[in-house]
PyMOL Python script that loads the backbone (N, CA, C, O; Angstrom):
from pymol import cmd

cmd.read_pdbstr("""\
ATOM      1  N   UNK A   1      27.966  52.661  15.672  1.00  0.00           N
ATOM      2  CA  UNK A   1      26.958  52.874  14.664  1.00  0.00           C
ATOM      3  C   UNK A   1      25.665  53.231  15.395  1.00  0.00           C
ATOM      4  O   UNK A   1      25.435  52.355  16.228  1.00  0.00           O
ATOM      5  N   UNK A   2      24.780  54.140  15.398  1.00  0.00           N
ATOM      6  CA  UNK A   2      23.642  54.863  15.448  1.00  0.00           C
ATOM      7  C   UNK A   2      22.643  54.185  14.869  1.00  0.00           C
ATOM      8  O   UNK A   2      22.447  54.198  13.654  1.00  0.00           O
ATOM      9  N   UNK A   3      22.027  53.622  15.608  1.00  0.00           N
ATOM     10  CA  UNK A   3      20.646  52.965  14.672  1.00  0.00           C
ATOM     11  C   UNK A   3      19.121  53.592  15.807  1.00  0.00           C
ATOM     12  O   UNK A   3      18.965  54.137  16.900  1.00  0.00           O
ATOM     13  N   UNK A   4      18.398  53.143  14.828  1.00  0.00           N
ATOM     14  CA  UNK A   4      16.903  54.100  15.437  1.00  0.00           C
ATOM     15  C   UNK A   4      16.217  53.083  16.668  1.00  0.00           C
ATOM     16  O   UNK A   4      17.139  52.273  16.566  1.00  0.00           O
ATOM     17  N   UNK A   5      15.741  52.749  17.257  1.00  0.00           N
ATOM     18  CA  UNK A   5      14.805  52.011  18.084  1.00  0.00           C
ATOM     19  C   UNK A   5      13.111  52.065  17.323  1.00  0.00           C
ATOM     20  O   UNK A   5      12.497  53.102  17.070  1.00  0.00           O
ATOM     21  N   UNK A   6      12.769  51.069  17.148  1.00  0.00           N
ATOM     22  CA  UNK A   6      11.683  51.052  16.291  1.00  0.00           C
ATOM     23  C   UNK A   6       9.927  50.854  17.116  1.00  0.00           C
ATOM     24  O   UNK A   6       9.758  50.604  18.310  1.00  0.00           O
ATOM     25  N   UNK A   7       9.486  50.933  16.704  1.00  0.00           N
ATOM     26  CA  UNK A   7       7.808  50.060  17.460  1.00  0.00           C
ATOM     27  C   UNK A   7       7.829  48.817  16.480  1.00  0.00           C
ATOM     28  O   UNK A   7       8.158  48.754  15.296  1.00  0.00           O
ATOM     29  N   UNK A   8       7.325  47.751  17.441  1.00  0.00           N
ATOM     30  CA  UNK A   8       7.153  46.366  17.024  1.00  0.00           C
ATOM     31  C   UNK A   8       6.202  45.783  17.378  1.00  0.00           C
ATOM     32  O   UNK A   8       6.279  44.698  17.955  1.00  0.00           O
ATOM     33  N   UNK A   9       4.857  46.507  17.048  1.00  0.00           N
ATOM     34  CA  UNK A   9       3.613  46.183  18.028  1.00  0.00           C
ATOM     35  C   UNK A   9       3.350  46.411  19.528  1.00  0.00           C
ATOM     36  O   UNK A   9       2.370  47.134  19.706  1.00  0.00           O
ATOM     37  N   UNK A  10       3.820  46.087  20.403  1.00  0.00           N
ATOM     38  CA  UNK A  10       3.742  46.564  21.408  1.00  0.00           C
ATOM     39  C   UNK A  10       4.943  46.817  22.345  1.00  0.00           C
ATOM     40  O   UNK A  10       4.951  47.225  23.507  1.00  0.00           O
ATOM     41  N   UNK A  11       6.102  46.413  21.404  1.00  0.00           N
ATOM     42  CA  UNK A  11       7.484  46.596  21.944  1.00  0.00           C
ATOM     43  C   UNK A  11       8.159  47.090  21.428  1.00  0.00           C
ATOM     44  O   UNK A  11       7.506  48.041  20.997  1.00  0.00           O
ATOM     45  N   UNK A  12       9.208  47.205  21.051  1.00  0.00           N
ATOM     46  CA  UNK A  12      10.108  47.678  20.602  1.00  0.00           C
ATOM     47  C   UNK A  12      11.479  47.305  19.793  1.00  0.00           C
ATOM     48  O   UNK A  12      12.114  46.422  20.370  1.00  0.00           O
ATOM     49  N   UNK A  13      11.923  47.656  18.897  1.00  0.00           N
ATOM     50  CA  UNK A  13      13.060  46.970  18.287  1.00  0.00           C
ATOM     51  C   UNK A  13      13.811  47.331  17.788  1.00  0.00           C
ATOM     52  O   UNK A  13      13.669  48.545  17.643  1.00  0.00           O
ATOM     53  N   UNK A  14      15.157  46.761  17.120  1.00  0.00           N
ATOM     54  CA  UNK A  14      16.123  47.580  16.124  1.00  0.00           C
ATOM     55  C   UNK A  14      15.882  45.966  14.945  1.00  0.00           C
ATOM     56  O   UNK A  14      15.480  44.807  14.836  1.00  0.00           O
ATOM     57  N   UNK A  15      16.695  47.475  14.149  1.00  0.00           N
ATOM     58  CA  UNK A  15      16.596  46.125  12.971  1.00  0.00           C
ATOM     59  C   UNK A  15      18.058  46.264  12.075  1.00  0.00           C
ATOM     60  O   UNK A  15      18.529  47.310  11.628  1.00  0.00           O
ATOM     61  N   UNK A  16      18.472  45.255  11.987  1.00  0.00           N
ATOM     62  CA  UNK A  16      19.742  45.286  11.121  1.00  0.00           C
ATOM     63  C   UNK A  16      19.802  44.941   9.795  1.00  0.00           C
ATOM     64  O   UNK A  16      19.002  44.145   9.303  1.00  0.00           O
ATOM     65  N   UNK A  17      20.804  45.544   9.087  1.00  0.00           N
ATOM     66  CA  UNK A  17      20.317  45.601   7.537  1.00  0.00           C
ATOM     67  C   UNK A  17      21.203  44.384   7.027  1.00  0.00           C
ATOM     68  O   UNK A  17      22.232  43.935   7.530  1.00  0.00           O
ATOM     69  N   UNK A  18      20.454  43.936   5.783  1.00  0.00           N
ATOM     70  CA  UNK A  18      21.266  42.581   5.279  1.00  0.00           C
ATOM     71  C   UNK A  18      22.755  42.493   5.302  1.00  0.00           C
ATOM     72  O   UNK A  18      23.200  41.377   5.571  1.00  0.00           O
ATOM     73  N   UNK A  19      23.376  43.184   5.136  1.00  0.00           N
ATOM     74  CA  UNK A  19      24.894  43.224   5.084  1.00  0.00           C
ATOM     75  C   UNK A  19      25.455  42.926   6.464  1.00  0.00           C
ATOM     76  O   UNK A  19      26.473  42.240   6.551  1.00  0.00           O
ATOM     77  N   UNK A  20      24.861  43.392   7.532  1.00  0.00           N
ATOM     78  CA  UNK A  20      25.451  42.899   8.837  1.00  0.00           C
ATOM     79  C   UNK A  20      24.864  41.506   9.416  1.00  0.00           C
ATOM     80  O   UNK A  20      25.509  40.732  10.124  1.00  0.00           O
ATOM     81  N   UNK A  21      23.728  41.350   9.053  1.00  0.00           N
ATOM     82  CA  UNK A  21      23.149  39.851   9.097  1.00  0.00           C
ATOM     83  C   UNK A  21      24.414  38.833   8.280  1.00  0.00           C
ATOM     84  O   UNK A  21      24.895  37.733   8.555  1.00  0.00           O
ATOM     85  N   UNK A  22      24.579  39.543   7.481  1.00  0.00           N
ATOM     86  CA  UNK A  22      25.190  38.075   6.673  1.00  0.00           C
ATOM     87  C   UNK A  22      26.889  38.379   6.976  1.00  0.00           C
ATOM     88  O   UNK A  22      27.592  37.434   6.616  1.00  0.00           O
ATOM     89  N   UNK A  23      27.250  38.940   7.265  1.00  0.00           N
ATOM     90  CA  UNK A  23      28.888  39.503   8.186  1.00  0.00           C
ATOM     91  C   UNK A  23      29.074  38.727   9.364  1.00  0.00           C
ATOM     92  O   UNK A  23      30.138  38.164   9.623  1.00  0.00           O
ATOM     93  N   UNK A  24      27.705  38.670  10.337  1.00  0.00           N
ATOM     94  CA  UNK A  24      28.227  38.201  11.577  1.00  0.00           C
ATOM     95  C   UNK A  24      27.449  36.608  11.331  1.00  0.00           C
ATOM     96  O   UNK A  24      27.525  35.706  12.165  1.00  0.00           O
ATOM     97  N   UNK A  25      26.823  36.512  10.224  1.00  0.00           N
ATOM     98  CA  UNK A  25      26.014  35.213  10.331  1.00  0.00           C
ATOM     99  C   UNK A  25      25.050  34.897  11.340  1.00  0.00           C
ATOM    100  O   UNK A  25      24.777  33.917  12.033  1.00  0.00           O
ATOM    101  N   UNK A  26      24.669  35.956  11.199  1.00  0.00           N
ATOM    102  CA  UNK A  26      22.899  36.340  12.200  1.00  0.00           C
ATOM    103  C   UNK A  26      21.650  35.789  11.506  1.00  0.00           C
ATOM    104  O   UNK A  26      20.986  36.195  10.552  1.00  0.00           O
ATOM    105  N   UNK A  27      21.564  34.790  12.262  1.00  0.00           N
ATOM    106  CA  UNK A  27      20.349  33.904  10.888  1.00  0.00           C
ATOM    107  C   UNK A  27      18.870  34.296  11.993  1.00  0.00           C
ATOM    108  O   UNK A  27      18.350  35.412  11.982  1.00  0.00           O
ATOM    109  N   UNK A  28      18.318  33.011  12.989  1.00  0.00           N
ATOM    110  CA  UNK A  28      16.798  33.473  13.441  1.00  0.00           C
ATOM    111  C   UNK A  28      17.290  34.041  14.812  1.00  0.00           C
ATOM    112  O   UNK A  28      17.139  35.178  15.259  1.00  0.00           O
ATOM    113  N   UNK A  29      17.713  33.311  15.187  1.00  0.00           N
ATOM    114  CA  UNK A  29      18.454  33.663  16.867  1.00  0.00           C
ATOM    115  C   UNK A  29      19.282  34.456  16.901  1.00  0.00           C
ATOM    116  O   UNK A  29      19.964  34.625  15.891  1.00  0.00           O
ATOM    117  N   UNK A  30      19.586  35.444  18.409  1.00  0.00           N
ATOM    118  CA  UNK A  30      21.195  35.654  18.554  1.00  0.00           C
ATOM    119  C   UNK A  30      21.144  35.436  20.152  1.00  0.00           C
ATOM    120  O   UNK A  30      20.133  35.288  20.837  1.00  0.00           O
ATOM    121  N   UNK A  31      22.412  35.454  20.548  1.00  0.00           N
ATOM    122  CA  UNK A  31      22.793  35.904  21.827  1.00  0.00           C
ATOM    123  C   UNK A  31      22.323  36.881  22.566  1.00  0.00           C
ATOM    124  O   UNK A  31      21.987  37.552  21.591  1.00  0.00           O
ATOM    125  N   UNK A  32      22.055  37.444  23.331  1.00  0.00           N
ATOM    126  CA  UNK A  32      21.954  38.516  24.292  1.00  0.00           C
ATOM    127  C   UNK A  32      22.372  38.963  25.469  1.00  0.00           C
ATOM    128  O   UNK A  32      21.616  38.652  26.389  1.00  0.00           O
ATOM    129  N   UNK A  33      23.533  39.734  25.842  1.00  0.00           N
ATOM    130  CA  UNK A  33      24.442  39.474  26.681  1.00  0.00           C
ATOM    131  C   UNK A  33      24.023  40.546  27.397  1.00  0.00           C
ATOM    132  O   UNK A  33      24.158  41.578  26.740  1.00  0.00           O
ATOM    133  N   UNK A  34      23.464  40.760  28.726  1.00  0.00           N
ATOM    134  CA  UNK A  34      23.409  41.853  29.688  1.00  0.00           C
ATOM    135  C   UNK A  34      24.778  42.094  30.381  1.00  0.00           C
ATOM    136  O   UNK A  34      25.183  41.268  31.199  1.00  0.00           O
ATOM    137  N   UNK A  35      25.532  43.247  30.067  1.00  0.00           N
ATOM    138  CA  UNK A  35      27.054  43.373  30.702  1.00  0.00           C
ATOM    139  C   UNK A  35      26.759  45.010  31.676  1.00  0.00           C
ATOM    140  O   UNK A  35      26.904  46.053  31.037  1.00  0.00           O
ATOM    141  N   UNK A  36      26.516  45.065  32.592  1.00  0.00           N
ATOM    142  CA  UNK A  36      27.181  46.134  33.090  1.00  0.00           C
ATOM    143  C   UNK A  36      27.033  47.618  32.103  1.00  0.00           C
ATOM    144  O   UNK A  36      28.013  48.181  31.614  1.00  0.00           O
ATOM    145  N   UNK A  37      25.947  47.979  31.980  1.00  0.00           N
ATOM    146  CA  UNK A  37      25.209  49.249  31.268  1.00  0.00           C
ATOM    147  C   UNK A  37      25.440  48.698  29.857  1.00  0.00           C
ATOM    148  O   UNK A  37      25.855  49.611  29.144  1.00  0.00           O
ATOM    149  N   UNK A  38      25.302  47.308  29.054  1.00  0.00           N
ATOM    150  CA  UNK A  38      25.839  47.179  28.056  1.00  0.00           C
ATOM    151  C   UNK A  38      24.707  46.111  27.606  1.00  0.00           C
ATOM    152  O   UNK A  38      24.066  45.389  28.370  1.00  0.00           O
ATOM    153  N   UNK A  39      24.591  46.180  26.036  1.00  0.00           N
ATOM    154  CA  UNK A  39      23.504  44.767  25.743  1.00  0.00           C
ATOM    155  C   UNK A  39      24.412  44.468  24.816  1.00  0.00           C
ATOM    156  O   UNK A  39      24.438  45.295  23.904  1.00  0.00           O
ATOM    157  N   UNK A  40      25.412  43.300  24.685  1.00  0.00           N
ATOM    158  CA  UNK A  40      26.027  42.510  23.763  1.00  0.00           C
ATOM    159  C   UNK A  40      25.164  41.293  23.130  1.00  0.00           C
ATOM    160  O   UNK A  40      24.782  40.234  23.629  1.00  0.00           O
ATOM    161  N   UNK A  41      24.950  42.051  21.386  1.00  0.00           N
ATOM    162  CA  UNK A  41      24.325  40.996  20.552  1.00  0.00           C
ATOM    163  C   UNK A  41      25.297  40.341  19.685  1.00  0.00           C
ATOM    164  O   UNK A  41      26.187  40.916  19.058  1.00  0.00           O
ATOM    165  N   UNK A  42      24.964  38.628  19.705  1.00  0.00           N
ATOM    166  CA  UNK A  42      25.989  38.259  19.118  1.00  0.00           C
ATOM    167  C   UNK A  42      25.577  36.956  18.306  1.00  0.00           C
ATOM    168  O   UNK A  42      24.848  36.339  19.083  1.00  0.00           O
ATOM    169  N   UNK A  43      25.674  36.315  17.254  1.00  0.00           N
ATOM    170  CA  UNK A  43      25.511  34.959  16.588  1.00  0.00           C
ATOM    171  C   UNK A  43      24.455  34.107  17.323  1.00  0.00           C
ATOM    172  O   UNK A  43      24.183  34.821  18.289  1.00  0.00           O
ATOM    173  N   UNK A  44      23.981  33.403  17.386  1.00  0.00           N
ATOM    174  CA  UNK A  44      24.195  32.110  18.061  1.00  0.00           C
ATOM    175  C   UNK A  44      24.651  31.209  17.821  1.00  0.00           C
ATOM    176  O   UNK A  44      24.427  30.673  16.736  1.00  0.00           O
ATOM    177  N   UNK A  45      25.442  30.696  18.695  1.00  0.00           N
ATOM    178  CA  UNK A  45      26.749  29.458  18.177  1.00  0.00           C
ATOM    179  C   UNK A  45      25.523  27.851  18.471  1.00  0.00           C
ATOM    180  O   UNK A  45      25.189  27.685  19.644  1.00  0.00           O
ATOM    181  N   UNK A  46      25.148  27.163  17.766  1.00  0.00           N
ATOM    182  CA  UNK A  46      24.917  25.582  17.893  1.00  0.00           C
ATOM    183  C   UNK A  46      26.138  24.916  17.164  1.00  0.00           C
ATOM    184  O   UNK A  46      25.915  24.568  16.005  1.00  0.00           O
ATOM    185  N   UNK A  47      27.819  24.609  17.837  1.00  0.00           N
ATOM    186  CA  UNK A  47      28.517  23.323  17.157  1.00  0.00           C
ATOM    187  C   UNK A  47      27.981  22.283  16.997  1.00  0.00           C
ATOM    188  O   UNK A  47      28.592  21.410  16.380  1.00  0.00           O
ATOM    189  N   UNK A  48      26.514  22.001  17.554  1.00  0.00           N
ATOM    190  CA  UNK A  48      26.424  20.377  17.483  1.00  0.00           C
ATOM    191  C   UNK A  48      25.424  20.699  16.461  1.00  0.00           C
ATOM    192  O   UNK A  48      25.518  19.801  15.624  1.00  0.00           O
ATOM    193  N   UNK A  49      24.637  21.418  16.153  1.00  0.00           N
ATOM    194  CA  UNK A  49      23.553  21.222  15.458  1.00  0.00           C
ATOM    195  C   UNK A  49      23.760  20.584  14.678  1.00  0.00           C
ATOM    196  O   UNK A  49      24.726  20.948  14.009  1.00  0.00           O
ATOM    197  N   UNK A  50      22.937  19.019  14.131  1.00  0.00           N
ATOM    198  CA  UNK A  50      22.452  18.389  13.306  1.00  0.00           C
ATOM    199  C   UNK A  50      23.480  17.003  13.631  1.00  0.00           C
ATOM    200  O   UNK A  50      23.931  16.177  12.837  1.00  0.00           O
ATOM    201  N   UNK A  51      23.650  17.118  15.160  1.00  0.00           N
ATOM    202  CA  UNK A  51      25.076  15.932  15.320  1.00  0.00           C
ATOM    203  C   UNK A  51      23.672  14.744  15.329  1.00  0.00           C
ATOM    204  O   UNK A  51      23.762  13.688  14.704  1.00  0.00           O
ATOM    205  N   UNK A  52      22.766  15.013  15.905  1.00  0.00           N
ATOM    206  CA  UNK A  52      21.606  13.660  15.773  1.00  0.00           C
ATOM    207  C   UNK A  52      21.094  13.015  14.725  1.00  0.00           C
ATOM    208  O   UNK A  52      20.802  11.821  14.658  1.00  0.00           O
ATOM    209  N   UNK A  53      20.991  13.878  13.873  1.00  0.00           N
ATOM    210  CA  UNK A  53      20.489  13.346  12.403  1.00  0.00           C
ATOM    211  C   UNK A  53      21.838  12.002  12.416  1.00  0.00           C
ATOM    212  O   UNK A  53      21.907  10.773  12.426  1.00  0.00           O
ATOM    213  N   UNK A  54      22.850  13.321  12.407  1.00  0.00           N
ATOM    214  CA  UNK A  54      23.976  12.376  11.671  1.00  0.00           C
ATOM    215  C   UNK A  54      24.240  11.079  12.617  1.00  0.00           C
ATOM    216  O   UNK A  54      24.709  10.061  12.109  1.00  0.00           O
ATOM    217  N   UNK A  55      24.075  11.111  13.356  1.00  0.00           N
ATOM    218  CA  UNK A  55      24.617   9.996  14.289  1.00  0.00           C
ATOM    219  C   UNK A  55      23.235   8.451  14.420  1.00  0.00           C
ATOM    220  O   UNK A  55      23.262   7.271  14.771  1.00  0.00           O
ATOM    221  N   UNK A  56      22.447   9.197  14.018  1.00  0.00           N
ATOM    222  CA  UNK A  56      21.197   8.178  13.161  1.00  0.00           C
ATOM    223  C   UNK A  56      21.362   7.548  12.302  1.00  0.00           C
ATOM    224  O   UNK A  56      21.264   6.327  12.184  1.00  0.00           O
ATOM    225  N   UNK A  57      21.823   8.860  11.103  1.00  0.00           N
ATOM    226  CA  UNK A  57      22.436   8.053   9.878  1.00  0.00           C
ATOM    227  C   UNK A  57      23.396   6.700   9.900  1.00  0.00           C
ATOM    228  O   UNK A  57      23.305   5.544   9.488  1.00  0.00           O
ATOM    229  N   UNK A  58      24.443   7.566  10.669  1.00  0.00           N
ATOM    230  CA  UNK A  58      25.619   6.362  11.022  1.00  0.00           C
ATOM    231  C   UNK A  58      24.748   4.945  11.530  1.00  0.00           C
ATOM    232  O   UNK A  58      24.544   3.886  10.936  1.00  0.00           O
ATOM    233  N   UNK A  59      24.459   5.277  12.484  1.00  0.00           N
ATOM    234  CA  UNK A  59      23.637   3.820  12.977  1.00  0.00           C
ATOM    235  C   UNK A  59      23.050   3.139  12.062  1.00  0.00           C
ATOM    236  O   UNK A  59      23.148   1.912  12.075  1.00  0.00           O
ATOM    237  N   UNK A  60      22.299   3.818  11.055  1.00  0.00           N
ATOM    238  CA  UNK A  60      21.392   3.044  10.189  1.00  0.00           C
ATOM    239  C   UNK A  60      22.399   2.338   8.604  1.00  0.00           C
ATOM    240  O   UNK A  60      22.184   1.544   7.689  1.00  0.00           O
ATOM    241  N   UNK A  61      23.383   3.123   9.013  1.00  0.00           N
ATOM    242  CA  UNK A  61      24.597   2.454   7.530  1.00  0.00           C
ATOM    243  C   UNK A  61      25.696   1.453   8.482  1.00  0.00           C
ATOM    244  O   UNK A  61      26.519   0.898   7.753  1.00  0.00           O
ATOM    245  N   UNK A  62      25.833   1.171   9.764  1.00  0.00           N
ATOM    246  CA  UNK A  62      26.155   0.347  10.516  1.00  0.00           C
ATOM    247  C   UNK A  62      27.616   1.135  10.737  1.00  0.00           C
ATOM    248  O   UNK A  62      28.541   0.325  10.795  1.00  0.00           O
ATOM    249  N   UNK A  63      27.951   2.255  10.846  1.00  0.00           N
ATOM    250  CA  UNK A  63      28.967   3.053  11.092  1.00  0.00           C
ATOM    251  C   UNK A  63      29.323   3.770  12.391  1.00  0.00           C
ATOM    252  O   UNK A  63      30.275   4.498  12.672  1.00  0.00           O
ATOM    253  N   UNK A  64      28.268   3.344  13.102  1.00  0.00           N
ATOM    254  CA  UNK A  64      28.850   3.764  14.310  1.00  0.00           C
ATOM    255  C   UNK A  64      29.373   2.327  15.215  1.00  0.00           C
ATOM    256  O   UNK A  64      28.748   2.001  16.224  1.00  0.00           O
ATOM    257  N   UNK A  65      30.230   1.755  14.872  1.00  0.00           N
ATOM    258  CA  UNK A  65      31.264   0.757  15.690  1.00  0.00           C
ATOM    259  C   UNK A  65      32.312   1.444  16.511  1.00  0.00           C
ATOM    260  O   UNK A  65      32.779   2.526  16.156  1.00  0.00           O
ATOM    261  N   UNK A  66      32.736   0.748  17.749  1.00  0.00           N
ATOM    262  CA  UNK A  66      33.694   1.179  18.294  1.00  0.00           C
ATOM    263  C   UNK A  66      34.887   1.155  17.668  1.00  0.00           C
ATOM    264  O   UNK A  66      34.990   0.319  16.770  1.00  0.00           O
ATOM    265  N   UNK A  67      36.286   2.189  18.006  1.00  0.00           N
ATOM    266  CA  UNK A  67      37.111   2.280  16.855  1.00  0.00           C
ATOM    267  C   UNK A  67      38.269   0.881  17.840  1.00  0.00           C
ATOM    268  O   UNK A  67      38.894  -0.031  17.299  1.00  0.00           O
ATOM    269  N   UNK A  68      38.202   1.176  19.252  1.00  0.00           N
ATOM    270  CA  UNK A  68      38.799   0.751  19.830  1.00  0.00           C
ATOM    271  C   UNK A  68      37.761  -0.693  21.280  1.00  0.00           C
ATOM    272  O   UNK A  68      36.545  -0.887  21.296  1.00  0.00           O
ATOM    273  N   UNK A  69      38.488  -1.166  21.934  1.00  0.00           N
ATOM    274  CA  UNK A  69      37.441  -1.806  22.857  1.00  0.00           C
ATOM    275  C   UNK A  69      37.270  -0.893  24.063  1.00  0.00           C
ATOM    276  O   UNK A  69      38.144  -0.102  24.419  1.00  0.00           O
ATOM    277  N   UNK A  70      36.293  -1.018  24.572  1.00  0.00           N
ATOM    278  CA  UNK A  70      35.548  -0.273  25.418  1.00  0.00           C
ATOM    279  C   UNK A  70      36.480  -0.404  27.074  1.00  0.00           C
ATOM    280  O   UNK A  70      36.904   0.544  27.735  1.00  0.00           O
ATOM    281  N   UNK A  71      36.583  -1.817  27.386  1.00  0.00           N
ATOM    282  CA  UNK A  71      37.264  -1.985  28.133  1.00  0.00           C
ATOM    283  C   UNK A  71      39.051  -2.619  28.168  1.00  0.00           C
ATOM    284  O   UNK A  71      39.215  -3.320  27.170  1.00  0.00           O
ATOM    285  N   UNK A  72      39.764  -2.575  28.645  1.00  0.00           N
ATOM    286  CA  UNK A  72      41.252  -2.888  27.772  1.00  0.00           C
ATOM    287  C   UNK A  72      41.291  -4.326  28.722  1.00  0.00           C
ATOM    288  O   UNK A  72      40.889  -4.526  29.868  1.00  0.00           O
ATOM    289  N   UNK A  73      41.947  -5.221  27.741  1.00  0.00           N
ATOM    290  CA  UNK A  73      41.844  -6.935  28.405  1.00  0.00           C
ATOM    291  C   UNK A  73      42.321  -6.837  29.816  1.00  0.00           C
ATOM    292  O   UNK A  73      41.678  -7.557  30.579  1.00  0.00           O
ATOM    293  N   UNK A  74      43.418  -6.034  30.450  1.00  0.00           N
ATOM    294  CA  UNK A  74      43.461  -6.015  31.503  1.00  0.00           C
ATOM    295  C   UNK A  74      42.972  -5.249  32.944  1.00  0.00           C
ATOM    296  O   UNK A  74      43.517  -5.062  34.032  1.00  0.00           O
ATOM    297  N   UNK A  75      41.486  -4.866  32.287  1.00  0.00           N
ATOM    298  CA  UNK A  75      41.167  -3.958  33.668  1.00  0.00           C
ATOM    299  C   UNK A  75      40.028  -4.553  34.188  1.00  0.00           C
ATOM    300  O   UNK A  75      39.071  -4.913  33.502  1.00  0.00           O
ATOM    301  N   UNK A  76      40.137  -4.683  35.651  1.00  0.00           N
ATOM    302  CA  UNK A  76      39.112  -5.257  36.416  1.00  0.00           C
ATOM    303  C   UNK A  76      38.572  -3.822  36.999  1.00  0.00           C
ATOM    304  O   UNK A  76      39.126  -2.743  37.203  1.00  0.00           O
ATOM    305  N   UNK A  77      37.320  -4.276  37.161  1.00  0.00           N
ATOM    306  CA  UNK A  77      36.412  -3.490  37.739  1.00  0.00           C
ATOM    307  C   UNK A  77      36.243  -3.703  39.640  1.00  0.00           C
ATOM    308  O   UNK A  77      35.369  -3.327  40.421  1.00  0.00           O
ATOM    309  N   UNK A  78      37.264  -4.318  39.795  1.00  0.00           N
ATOM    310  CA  UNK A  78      37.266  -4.823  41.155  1.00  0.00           C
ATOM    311  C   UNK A  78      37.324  -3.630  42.111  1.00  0.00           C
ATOM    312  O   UNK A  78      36.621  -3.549  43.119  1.00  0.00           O
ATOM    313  N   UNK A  79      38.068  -2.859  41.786  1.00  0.00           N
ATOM    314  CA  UNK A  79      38.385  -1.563  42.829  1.00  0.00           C
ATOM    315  C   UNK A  79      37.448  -0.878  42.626  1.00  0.00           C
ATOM    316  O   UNK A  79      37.600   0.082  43.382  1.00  0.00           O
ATOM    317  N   UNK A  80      36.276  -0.709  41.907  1.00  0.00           N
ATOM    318  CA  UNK A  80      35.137   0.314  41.881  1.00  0.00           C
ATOM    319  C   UNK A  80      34.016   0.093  42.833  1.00  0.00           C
ATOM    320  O   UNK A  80      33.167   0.906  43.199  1.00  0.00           O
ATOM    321  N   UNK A  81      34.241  -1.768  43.333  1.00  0.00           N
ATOM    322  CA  UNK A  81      32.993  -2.164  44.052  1.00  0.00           C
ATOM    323  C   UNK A  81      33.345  -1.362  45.421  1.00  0.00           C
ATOM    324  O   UNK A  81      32.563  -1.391  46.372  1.00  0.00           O
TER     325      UNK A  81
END
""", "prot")
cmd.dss("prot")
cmd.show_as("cartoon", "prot")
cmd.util.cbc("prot")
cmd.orient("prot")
């Protein structure tokens, strides 16, 4: 696809039209990949985003307990000294 290079005040830019914003799920950020005569634009991936809120929450509704024990009844820590 052919798109124009724009002026952006003192730089320069492209601009993509709503339909490909919302295709690749291009929200404020993206990627920018320098490859070998190549500029790969792409999403930006955050999987964790908003894992802190939530993991606050949990704490504050008393939900973050261990599921299991931390240490198992039979392990000494003897061989680490």
């Amino acid at each position: 696809m052919e798109v124009s290079v724009i002026q952006i005040g003192n730089s320069k830019g492209i601009r993509f039209s709503k339909t490909i914003l919302e295709k690749y799920n291009i929200k404020d950020k993206v990627d920018l990949i320098l490859e070998k005569g190549k500029i790969i634009i792409q999403p930006l991936s955050t999987p964790r985003k908003g894992w802190e809120d939530s993991f606050k929450q949990m704490a504050e509704n008393g939900d973050d307990k261990l599921l299991f024990n931390d240490v198992f009844e039979d392990e000494t820590f003897e061989e680490w000294n």
